[in-house]
C-alpha positions in Angstrom: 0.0 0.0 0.0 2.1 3.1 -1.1 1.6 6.8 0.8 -1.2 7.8 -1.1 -3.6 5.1 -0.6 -3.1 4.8 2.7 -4.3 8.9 3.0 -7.3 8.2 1.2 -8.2 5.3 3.8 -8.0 7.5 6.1 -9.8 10.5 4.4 -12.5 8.3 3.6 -12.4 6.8 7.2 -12.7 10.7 8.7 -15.2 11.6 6.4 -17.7 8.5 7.3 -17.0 9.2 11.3 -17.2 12.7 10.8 -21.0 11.7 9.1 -21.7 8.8 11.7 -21.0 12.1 14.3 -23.7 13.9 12.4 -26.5 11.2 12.3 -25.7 10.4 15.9 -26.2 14.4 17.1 -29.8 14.8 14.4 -30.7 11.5 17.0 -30.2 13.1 20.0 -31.2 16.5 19.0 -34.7 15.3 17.6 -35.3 12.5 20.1 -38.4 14.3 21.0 -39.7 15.4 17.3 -43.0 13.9 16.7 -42.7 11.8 13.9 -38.8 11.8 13.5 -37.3 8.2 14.4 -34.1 7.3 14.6 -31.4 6.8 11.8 -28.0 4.7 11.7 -25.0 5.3 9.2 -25.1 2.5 6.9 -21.3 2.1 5.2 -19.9 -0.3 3.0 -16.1 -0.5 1.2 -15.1 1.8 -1.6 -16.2 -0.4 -4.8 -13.8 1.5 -7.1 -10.6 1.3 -5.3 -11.3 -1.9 -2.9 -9.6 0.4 -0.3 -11.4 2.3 2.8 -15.4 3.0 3.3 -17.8 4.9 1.2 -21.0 6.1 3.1 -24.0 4.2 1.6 -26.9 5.7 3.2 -28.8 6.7 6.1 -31.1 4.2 7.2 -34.5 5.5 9.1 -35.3 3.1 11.9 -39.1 2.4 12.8 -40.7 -0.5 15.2 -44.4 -1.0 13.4 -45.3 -2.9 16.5 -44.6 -0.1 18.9 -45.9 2.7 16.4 -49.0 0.7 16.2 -49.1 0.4 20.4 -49.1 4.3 20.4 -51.2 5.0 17.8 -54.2 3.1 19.5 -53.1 5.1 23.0 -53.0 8.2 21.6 -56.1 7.5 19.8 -58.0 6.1 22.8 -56.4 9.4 24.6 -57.9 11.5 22.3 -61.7 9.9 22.9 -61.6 9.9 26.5 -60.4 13.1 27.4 -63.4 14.7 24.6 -65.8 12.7 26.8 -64.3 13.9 29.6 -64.2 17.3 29.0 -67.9 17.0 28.5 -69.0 15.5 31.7 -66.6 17.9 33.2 -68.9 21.2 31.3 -72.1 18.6 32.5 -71.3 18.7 36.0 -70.4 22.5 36.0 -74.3 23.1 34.3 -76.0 21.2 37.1 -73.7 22.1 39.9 -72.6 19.6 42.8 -73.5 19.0 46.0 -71.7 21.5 47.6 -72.6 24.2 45.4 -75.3 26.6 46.4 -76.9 26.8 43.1 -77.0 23.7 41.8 -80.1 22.5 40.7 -80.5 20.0 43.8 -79.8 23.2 46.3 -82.6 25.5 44.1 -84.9 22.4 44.9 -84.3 22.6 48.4 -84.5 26.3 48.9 -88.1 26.3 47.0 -88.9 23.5 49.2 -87.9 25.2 52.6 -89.1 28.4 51.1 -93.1 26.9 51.2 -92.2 25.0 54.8 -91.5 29.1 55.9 -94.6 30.6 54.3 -96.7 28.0 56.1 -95.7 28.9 59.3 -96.4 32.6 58.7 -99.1 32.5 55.6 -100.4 36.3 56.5 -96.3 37.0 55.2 -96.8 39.0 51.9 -92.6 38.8 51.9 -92.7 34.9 52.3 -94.9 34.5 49.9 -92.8 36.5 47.5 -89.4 34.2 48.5 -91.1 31.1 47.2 -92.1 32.4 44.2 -88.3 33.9 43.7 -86.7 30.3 44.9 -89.6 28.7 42.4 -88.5 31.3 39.7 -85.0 30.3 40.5 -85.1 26.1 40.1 -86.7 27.1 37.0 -84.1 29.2 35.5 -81.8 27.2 37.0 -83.2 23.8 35.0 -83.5 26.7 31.6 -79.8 27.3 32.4 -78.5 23.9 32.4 -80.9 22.8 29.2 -79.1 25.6 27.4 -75.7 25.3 28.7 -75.6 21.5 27.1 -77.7 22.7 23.9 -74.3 24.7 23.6 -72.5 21.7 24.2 -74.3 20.2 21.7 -73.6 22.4 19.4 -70.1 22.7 20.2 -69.5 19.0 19.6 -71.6 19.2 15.9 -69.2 22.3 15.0 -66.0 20.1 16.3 -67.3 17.4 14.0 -67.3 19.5 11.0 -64.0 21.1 11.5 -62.2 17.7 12.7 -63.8 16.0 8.6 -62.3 18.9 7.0 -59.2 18.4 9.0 -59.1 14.8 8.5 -60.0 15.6 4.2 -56.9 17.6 4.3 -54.7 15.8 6.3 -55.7 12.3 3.8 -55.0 14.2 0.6 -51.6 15.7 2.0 -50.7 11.8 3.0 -51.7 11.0 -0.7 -49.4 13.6 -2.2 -46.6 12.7 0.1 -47.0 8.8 -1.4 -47.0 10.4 -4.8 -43.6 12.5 -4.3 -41.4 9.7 -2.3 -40.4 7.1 -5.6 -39.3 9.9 -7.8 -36.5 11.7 -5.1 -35.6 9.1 -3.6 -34.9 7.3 -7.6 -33.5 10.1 -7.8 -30.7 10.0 -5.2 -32.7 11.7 -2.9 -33.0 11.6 0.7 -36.9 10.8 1.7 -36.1 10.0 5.1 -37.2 13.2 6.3 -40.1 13.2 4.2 -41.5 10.0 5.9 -41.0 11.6 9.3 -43.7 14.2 7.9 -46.0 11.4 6.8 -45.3 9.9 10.0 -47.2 13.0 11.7 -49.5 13.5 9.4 -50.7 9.2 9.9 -50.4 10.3 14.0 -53.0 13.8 13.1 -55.4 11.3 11.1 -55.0 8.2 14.0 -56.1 10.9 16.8 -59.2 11.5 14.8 -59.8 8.2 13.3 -57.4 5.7 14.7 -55.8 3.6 12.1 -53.9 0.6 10.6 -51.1 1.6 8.6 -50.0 -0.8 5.6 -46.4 -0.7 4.0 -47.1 -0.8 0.0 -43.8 -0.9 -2.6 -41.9 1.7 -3.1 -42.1 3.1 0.4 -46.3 4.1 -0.5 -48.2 3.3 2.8 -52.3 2.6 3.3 -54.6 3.1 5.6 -57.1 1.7 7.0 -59.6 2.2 9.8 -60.1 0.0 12.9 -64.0 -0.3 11.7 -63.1 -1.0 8.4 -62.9 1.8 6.3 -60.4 1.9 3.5 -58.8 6.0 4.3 -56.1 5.5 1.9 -55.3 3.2 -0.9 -53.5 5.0 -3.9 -56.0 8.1 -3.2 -57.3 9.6 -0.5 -61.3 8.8 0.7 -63.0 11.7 1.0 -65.7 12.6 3.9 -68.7 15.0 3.8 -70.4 16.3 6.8 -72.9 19.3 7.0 -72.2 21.1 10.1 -75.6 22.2 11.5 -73.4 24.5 14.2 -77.5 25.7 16.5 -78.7 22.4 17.1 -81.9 22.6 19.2 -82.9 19.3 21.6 -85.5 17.8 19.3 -83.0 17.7 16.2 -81.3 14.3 15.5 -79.8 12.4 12.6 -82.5 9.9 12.7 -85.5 12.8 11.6 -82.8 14.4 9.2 -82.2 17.8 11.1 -78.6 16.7 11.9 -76.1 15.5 9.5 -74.5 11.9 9.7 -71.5 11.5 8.1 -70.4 10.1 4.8 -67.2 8.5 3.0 -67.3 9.0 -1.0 -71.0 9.6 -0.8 -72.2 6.3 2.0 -73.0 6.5 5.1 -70.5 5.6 7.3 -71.4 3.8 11.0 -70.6 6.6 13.9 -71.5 4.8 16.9 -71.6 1.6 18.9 -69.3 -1.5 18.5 -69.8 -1.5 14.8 -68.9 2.0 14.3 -66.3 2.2 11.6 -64.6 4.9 12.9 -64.3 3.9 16.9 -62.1 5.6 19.1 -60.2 8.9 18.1 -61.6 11.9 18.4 -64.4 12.4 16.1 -66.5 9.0 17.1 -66.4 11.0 20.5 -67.7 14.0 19.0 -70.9 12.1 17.6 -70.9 10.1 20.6 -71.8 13.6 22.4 -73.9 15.0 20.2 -76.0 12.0 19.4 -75.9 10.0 22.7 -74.6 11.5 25.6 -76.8 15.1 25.2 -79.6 13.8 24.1 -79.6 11.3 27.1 -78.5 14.2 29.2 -81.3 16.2 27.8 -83.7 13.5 28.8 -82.6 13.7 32.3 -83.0 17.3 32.6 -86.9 17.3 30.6 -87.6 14.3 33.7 -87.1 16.5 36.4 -89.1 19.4 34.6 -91.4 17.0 33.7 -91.6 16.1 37.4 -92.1 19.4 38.7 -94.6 20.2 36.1 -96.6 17.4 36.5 -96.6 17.1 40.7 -97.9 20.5 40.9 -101.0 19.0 38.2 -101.9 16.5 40.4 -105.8 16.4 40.4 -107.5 17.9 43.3 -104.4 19.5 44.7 -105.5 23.0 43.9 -109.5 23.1 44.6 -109.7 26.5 43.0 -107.6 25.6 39.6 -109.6 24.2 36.8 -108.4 20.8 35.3 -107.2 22.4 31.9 -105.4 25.3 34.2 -101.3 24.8 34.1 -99.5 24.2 38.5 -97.5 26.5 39.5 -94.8 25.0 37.0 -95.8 25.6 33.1 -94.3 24.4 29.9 -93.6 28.0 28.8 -97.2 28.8 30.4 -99.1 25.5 29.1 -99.6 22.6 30.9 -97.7 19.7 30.1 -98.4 17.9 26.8 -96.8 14.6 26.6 -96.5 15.2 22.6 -94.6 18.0 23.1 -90.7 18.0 21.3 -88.1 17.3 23.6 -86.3 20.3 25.8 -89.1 20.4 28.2 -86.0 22.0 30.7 -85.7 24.3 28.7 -89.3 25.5 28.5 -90.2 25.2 32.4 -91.3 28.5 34.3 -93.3 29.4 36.8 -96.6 29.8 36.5 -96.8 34.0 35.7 -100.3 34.0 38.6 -98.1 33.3 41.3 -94.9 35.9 40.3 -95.4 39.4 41.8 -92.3 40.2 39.2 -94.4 39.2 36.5 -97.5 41.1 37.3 -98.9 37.7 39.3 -99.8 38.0 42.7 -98.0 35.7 45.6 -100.8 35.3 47.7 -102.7 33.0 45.3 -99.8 30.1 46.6 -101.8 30.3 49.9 -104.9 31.0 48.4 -104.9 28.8 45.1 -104.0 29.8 41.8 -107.4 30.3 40.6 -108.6 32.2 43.8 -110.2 35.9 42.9 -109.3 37.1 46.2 -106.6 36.2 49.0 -109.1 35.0 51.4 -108.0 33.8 54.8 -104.5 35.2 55.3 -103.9 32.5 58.5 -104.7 30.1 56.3 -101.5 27.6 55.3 -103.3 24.2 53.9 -102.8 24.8 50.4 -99.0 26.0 51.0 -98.4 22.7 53.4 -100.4 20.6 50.3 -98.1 22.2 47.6 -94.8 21.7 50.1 -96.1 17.5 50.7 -96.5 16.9 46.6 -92.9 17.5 46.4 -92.1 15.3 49.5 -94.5 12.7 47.8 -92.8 9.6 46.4 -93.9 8.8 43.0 -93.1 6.9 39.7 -90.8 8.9 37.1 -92.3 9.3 33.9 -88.3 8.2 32.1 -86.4 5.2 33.6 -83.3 7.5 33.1 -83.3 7.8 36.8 -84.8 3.8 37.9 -88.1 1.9 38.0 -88.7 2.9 42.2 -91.1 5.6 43.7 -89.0 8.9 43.8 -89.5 12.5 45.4 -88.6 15.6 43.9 -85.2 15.7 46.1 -84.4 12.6 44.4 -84.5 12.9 41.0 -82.3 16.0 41.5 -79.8 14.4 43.9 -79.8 11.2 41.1 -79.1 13.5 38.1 -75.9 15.5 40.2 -75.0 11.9 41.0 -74.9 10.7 37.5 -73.2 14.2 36.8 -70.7 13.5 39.5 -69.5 10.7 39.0 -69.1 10.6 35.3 -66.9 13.6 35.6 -64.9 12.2 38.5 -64.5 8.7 36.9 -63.2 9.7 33.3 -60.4 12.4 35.4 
């Protein structure tokens, strides 16, 4: 080996540690770059002289297993904390236990608010309290109904903005698939190319998780856990029309709502054959199409409970039959066939609200007296205080199949509150 060979060896030598120095730092340096994994100098001996290395490549190092493992965390990561961030907004619209205007509390105060007025009924300014704490549990019900209606709508909007997302982020992996074969044919380095697809596979998995399949020439598929083919050459496209004011008695099922669609069919949103379970988006439509509208129902019960209670026949001599209780459905008496959102509706009965040009002393008198009458007289305040201490059945089996009062439907729907938002932390 003369002088000159021997330099080149250990050019070549310098130049492929020098490299090996490099790829080594970009692995340290990126360690924590979504989508980046990690890359090893691949070298091999000089063909042309038989002498020293030549640097063949730079290999990009993936485990498929272990990608797959944190695709379906991340995905399942993604669904629960959506669901939990809505029983966490549910439990903040009916209040907890603790709080002093949570629904159950509002209940309680109306309730004590009657047991006070009996014991004084001559009280112009305890007669005026329960129709304030009455006035009260009704808002309070209006505010919840319309706090999740919001919720509702929040969910339908994040639908349409995750499809469009998830449109955009398909059609970029397709283009990606396109541009790979010609650079890297082309001498070309594509390794950080496929650390971009990498992210953009993780942005679709979170919404829809997914199976990814390695095609030739370093093309990749994909495929949804339900089923659904997302990518295979092109990109599938999905349509949604976001609705963005939904209102309780809308639903996919009488058209008001959209459902979703993949190349123009239907595509399965919910239960164990929904084709795109887990992610993100399933836990959108699970919240707009399950877990409000059951919500919703639990809210319309207790209304509906409070309404009816203060219908009871012969509880009010002086009220005719068709005459709404001291709770209307926005100043009607309940009607079974009325659309859902009955929470929302509920108010007290205008008669009885001195704010509302009513007058209070028709709770001790009855709401269809022409004149207060006897002002020592408390039965019809203690009758109106034992229909709410009076167990009865529930018109839903949201809340059971047992006799409840009206404490108990409202501790039972904080409960269910509770302890979904508790459980899911």
């Amino acid at each position: 080996m003369n002088m000159s060979t021997a330099l080149n060896n250990a050019l070549s030598g310098l130049t492929a540690a020098s490299r090996g120095a490099s790829v080594v730092s970009d692995n340290i340096a990126n360690a924590l770059t979504p989508g980046y994994a990690r890359r090893s100098l691949e070298l091999t001996t000089n063909a042309i002289t038989g002498n020293g290395v030549r640097t063949a490549g730079v290999v990009r190092h993936q485990n498929p297993i272990l990608a797959a493992n944190r695709r379906t965390t991340d995905a399942d990561l993604a669904h629960q904390t959506a669901l939990s961030n809505f029983h966490t907004r549910l439990e903040g619209l009916v209040g907890s236990a603790d709080d002093a205007t949570s629904l159950a509390t509002r209940l309680a105060d109306f309730d004590g608010s009657l047991i006070t007025a009996a014991s004084l009924p001559d009280s112009a300014e305890r007669l005026d309290q329960v129709a304030r704490t009455g006035r009260d549990l009704a808002t309070g019900l209006n505010a919840a109904s319309e706090g999740l209606r919001q919720v509702r709508s929040d969910a339908d909007r994040a639908i349409g903005k995750q499809v469009d997302r998830l449109n955009q982020t398909l059609k970029d992996i397709e283009e990606l698939n396109a541009r790979l074969p010609a650079i890297k044919y082309s001498g070309g380095d594509i390794n950080a190319l496929l650390d971009q697809r990498q992210v953009l596979i993780d942005q679709v998995n979170e919404l829809v998780p997914v199976n990814a399949v390695p095609r030739a020439n370093d093309q990749v598929s994909l495929y949804s856990d339900g089923g659904l083919i997302l990518l295979e050459s092109t990109a599938a496209e999905f349509s949604f029309t976001t609705t963005g004011d939904t209102k309780p008695h809308m639903t996919v099922a009488n058209g008001l709502l959209s459902g979703l669609e993949m190349n123009g069919n239907p595509v399965r949103t919910s239960g164990d054959s929904a084709q795109i379970r887990g992610g993100s988006l399933m836990a959108q439509f699970q919240i707009r199409d399950e877990l409000a509208v059951e919500t919703q129902t639990h809210l319309d019960t207790v209304a509906r409970d409070l309404i009816e209670r203060f219908e009871t026949p012969g509880l009010d001599p002086t009220a005719l039959a068709t005459d709404p209780g001291v709770f209307t459905d926005d100043g009607n008496r309940f009607d079974v066939t009325a659309p859902a959102g009955l929470a929302s509706r509920i108010s007290l009965n205008t008669v009885v609200d001195p704010d509302n040009g009513g007058d209070s002393w028709k709770l001790r008198a009855g709401l269809g007296a022409l004149a207060p009458g006897d002002p020592g007289n408390a039965m019809q305040l203690r009758a109106f205080g034992a229909v709410l201490s009076d167990a009865r059945p529930v018109a839903s089996s949201s809340f059971g199949t047992g006799n409840m009062r009206a404490a108990d439907l409202t501790e039972a729907l904080l409960s269910k509150a509770g302890s979904n938002a508790h459980i899911r932390k």
